[in-house]
N, C-alpha and C positions, 0 to 999 in steps of 0.2 A: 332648307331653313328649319332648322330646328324649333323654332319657335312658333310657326306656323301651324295654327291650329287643325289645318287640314292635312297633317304630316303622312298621316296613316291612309288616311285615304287617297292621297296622291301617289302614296308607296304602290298600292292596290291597283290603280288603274295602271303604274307603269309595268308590274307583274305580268297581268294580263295582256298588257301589248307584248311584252317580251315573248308568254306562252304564244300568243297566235301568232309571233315570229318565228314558234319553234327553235326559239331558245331559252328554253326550261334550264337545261343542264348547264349553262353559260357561266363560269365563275364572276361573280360579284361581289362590289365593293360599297358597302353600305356608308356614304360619307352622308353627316350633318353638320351642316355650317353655323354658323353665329353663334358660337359655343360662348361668345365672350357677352353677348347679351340673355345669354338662356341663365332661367334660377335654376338653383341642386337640385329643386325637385324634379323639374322638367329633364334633367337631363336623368336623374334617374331612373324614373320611367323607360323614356326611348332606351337608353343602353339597355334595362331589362325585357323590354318588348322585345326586342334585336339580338338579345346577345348570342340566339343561332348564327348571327352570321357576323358575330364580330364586328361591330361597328366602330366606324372613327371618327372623331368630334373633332372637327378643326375649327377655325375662323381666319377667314381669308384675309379681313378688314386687321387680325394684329397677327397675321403669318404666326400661325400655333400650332401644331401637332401636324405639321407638313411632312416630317420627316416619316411618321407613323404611315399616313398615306402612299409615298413615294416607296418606302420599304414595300407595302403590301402590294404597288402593282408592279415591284420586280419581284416579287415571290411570286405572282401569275402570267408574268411573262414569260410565253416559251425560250427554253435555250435554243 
């Protein structure tokens, strides 16, 4: 939820669980939701906090930028 104020910190503790999972090197998909209720500024931000990893802004509530999503997890699907 992008608009959720504890965005970063929740990012943070999921990181951490993934490291003590030993999967550091795991390719990832940085998806934020509720693009359709976030303001410009907010989303400015998170894209530039993120933009190491390419981030997708969808909204599931008006099916928006699904396509963007679905491309990027067949580009990480093995053949």
């Amino acid at each position: 939820d992008i608009g959720d104020p504890k965005v970063f910190e929740k990012i943070n503790v999921v990181e951490d669980i993934l490291s003590q999972l030993e999967c550091d090197t795991t390719p990832r998909i940085y998806v934020f939701n509720k693009i359709d209720i976030a303001d410009s500024e907010t989303l400015d931000h998170v894209e530039t906090a993120f933009r190491e990893f390419s981030p997708i802004f969808v909204s599931a509530l008006k099916r928006q930028n699904f396509e963007n999503l679905l491309e990027r997890i067949s580009e990480l699907r093995p053949a």
